[in-house]
C-alpha positions in Angstrom: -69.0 109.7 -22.5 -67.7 109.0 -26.1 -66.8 105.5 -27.1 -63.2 107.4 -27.7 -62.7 108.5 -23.9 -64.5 105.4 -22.4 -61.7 103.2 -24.5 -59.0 105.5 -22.9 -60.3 105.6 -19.6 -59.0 101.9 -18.5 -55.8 103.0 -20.4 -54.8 105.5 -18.6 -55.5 104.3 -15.3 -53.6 101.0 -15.9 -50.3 103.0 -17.2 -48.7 105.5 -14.7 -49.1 108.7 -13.0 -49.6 111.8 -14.6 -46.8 114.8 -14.8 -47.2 118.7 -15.2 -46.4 120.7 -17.6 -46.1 124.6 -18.0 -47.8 126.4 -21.1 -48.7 129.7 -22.2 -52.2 128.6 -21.6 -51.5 127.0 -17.9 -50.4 124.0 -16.6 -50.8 121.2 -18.8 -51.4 117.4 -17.9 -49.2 114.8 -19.2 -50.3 111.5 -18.9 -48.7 108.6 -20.1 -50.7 105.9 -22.3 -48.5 103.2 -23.4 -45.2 102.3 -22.3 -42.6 99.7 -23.1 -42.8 100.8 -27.4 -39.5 100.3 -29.8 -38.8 103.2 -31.6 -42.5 104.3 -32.4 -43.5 106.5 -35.3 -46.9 107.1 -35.8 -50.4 107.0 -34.4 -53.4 106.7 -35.5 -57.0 107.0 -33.6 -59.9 104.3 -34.8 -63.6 105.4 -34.3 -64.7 102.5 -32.0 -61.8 104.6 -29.3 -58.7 102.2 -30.5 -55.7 103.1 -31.1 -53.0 102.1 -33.6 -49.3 102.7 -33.5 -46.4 101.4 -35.6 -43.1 100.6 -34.9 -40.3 100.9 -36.9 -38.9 97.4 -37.0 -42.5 96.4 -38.2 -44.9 95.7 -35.4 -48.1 97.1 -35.5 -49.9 97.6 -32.5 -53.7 98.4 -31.0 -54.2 99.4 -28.2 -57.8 99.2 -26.7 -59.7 99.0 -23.5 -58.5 95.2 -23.4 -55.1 96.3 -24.0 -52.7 96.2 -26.5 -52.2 93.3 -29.0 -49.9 92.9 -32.2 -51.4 92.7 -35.2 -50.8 90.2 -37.7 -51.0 90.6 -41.7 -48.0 93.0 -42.1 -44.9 92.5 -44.7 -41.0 92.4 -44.3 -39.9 95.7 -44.3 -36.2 97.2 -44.1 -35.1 98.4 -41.1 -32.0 99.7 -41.4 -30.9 103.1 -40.7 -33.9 105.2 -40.9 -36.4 102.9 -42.6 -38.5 100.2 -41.3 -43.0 100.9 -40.6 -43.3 103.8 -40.9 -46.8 106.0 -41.2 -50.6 104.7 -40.6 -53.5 106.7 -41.6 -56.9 105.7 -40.9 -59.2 107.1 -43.2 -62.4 108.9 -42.8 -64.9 106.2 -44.3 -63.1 103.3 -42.2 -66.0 102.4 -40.2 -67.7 101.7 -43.6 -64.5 100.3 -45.7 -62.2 99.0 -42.7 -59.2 99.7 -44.9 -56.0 101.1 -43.3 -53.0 103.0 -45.1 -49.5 102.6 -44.6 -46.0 103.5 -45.5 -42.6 101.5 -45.2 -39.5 100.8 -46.4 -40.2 98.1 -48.8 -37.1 95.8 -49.6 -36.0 96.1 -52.9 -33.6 94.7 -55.5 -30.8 97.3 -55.0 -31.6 98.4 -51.9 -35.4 99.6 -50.2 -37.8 102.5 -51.3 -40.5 104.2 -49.8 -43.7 102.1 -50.5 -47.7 103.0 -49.6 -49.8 100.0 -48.9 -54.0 99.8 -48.1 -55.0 97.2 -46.1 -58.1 95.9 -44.0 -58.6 95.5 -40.6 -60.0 92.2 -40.0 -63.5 92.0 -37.6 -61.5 91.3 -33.9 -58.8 93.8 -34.9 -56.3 91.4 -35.1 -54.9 90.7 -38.1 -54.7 92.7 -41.7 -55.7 91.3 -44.5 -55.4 91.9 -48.5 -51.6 94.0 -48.2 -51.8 95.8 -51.2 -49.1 97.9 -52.3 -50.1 100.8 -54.5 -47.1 103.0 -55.3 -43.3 102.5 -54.5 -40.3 104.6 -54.8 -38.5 103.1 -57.9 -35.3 102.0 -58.7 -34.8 100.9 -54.8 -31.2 102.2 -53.4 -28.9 101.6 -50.6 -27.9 103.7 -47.8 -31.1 103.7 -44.8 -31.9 107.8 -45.1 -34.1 109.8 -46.3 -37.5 107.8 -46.8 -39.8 110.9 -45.7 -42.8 108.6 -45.3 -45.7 110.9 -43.7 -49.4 110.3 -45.2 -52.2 112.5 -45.5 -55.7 112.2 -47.0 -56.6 115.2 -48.5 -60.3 117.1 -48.5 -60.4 116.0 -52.2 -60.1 112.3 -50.9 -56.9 111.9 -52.4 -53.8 110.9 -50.5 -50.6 112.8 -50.3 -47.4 111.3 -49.1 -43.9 112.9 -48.9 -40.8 110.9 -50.4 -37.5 111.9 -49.2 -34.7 112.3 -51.5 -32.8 108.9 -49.9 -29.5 110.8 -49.8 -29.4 112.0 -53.4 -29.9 115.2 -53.2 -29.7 116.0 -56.8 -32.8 113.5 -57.3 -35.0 116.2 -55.5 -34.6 118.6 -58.7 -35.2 115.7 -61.2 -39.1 115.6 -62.2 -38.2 111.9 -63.5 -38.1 109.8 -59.7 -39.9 110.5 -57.1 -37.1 111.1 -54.5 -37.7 114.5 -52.8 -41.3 114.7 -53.3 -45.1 115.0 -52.1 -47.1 112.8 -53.9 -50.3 112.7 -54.7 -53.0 109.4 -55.5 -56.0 108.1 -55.9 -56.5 105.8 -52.9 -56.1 102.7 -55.7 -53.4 103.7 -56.6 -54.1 105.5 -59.9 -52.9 108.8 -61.1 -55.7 111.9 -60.7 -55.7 113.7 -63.9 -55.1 117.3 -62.6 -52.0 116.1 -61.1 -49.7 119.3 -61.9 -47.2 116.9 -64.2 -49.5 114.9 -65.6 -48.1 116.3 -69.3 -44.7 116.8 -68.9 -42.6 114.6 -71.4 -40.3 112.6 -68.6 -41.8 113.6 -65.5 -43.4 111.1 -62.9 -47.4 112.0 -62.8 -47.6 111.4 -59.0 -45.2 113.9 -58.3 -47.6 117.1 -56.6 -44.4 119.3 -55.8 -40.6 119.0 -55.6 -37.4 120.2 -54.3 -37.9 118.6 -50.5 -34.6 116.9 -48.5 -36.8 114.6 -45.8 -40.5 115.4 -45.0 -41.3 113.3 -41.8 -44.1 115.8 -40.8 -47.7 116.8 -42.6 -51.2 118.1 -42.3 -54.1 119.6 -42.9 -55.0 123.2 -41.9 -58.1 124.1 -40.7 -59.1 125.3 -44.3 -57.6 122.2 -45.7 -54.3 123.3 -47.1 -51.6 121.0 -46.9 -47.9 121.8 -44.8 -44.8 119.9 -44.4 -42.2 120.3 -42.3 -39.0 118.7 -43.4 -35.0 118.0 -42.1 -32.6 120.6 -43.6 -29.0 119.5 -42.9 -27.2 121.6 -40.3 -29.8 124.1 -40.2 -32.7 125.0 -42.7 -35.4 123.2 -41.3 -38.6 124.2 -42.9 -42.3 124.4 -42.5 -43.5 124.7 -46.2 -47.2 125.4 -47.5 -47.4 122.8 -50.3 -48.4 123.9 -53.2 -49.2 122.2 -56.7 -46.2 122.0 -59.4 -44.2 124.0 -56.9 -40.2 123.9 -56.2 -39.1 123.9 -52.9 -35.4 124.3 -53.7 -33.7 121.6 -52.2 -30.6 121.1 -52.7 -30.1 124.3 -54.8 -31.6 126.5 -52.0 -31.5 126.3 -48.4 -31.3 128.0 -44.8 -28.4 125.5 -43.6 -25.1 124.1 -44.6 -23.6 120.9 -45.1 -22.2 119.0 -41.8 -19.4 119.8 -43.1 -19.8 123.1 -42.9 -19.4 123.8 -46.9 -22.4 126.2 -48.3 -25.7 124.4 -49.8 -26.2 125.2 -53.3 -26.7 129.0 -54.3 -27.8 130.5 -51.4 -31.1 131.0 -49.5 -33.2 132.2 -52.5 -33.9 132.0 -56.5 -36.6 132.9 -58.7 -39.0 129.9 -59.6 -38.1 128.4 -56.1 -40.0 129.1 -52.6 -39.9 130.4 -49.1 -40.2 128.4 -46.3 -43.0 129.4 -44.5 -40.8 128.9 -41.3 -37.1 127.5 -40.8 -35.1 126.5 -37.9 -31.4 127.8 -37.5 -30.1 126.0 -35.6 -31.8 122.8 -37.0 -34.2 120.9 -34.5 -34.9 117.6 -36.7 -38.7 118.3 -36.7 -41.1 115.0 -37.3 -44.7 115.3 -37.1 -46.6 117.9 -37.6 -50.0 118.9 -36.1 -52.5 122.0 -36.6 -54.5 122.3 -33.5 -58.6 122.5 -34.0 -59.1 124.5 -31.0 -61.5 122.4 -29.4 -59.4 122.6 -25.9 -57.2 124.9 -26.2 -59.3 128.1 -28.7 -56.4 130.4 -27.7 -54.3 127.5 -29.7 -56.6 127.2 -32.8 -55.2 127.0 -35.8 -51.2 127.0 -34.4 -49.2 124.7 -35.6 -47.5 121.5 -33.5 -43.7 119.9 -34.5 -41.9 117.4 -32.6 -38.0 118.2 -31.8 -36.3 114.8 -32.5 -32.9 116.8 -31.7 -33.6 119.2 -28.6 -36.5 117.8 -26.8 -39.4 120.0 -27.1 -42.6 121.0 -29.4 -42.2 123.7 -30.7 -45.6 126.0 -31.3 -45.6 128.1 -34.0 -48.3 130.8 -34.6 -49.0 134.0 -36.7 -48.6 135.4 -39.7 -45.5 134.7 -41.0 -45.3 131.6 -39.0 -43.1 132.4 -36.2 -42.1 130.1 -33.0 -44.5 131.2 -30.4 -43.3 128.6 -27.3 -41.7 125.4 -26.7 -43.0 122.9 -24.6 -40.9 121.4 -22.8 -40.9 118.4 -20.2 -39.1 115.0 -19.3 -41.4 113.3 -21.7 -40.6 115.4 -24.8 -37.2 113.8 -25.5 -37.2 113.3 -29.1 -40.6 113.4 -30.3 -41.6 111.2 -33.2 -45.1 112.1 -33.9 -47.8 114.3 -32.7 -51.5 114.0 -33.2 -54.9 115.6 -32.1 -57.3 113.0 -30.9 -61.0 112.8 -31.7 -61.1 114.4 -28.0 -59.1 117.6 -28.6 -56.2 116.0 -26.5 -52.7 116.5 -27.9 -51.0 113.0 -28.2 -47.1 112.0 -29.1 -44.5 109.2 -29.3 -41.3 109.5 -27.7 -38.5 107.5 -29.0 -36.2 108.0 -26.4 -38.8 107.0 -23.4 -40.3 104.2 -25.7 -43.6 105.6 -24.9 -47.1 107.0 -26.0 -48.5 110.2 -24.1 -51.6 112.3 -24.1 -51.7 116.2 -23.1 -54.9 117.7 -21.3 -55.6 120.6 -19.5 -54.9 120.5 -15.5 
């Protein structure tokens, strides 16, 4: 047995009963890990079988074969509206480096921004130390939307984090801020020279592509590409292969309309501006974002994983063009936050509306 399922094993037996659930590859097993969590947004799965998951008012928390625990060593950060802790990635040297990664709303004069901070788990995993924050969306502004905030480390051990356009959605067509981008860093912070706008007279050099509204979902692909999947307004949600120096369009494209109903932009399409890969009509407020390995599931390998914040599913999306191939759908689904695969080949996700952590097996 793995130090990974041994941690889990008192877990699960000290939470609740497991449910079913129907799939196109057979009844699924939904067990229930954690309980009792305020508004959770990410997870993230530590070698020794720990796991850690944030909350957005700013309480980090592991959860082991002991239990779970809060863990100390973490800054103010602004909660209102949609901000507050928001991503953790644990990286793949950690066992060597015991440094975290995380993204927040960072109070700001002016308002907040989204900020990416490394940290250290201290020996006894019970406290962070030396909070360093090594980018922040500048000037901060007002208004609790838009922070995007999902963090990936890349095969070329670089991290990528999207920025949402906080509200201003001409900002996302502005090389000069950050708003309504992926970025990409060294993990101190510095700028890697073949950034795509390293050169440009005016333009920010982490910005790695452009044009987004509100990423809260990313990943790798199996061949190490990086996706997105990103909030349209009412409609034009989008699953987007992210590409270097590219323009996804936002706001001067899109797939969906105002709430108000008016028309976005120019349309659904201009030269020098990309495709989705995949959008959602009506809009399903996808966050998180998971390609599946295979290691459980092969008929799933490779298919790609977004929670429904809005209409209480995941949504499974397969093929070539990316089409949705299923929704699951149970009583624990209700407005899925994020979804991960574990070093297992279980599916995990946070609900926010049952204030809960779950894992998916087969029956």
């Amino acid at each position: 047995m793995s130090r990974f399922a041994a941690a889990l094993l008192a877990l699960i037996l000290a939470v609740g009963p497991a449910h079913a659930l129907d799939s196109s590859v057979g009844t699924l097993t939904v067990t229930p890990v954690i309980k009792g969590l305020d508004q959770p947004w990410s997870i993230g799965f530590l070698p020794d079988g720990g796991v850690l998951i944030t909350e957005r008012g700013g309480r980090l928390l592991l959860i082991d074969d002991k239990g779970r625990q809060s863990v100390k060593g973490l800054p103010r950060v602004a909660t209102g509206g949609q901000g507050g802790l928001l991503d953790v990635l644990v990286p793949r040297d950690f066992t060597r480096s015991r440094q975290l990664y995380f993204t927040y709303a960072k109070p700001q004069q002016g308002g907040e921004g989204t900020a990416i901070a490394h940290a250290r788990l201290a020996p006894g995993a019970d406290r962070l130390t030396d909070w360093t924050v090594i980018f922040e969306l500048t000037p901060g502004s007002s208004g609790g939307r838009h922070f995007g905030s999902r963090l990936v480390e890349g095969r070329d051990g670089y991290l990528y984090a999207s920025i949402g356009e906080r509200g201003d959605r001409p900002s996302a067509q502005d090389l000069s801020r950050e708003n309504g981008s992926i970025i990409r860093i060294a993990r101190d912070g510095s700028i890697p020279k073949d950034n795509p706008f390293t050169d440009t007279p005016g333009a920010q050099p982490e910005i790695w592509s452009y044009g987004h509204r509100n990423p809260q979902g990313a990943a790798l692909d199996l061949e190490g590409d990086l996706w997105a999947a990103e909030h349209g307004a009412r409609g034009g949600d989008e699953v987007n292969r992210i590409k270097s120096g590219a323009n996804y369009g936002w706001p001067v494209i899109s797939y969906g309309r105002h709430y108000s109903g008016l028309k976005i932009g120019e349309g659904t399409a201009k030269p020098g501006m990309e495709q989705p890969a995949h959008y959602w009509d009506p809009s399903i407020a996808p966050s998180g974002l998971m390609i599946y390995s295979g290691v459980l599931w092969p008929e799933w390998r490779g298919d790609f994983f977004v929670g429904s914040l809005k209409f209480g599913y995941i949504s499974r999306l397969s093929g070539s063009p990316l089409t949705e191939a299923e929704q699951l759908k149970s009583p624990e689904t209700k407005r899925v936050r994020d979804i991960r695969e574990a070093p297992d080949g279980s599916i995990w996700f946070l609900s926010v509306a049952q204030g809960a952590a779950y894992r998916i097996t087969p029956d």
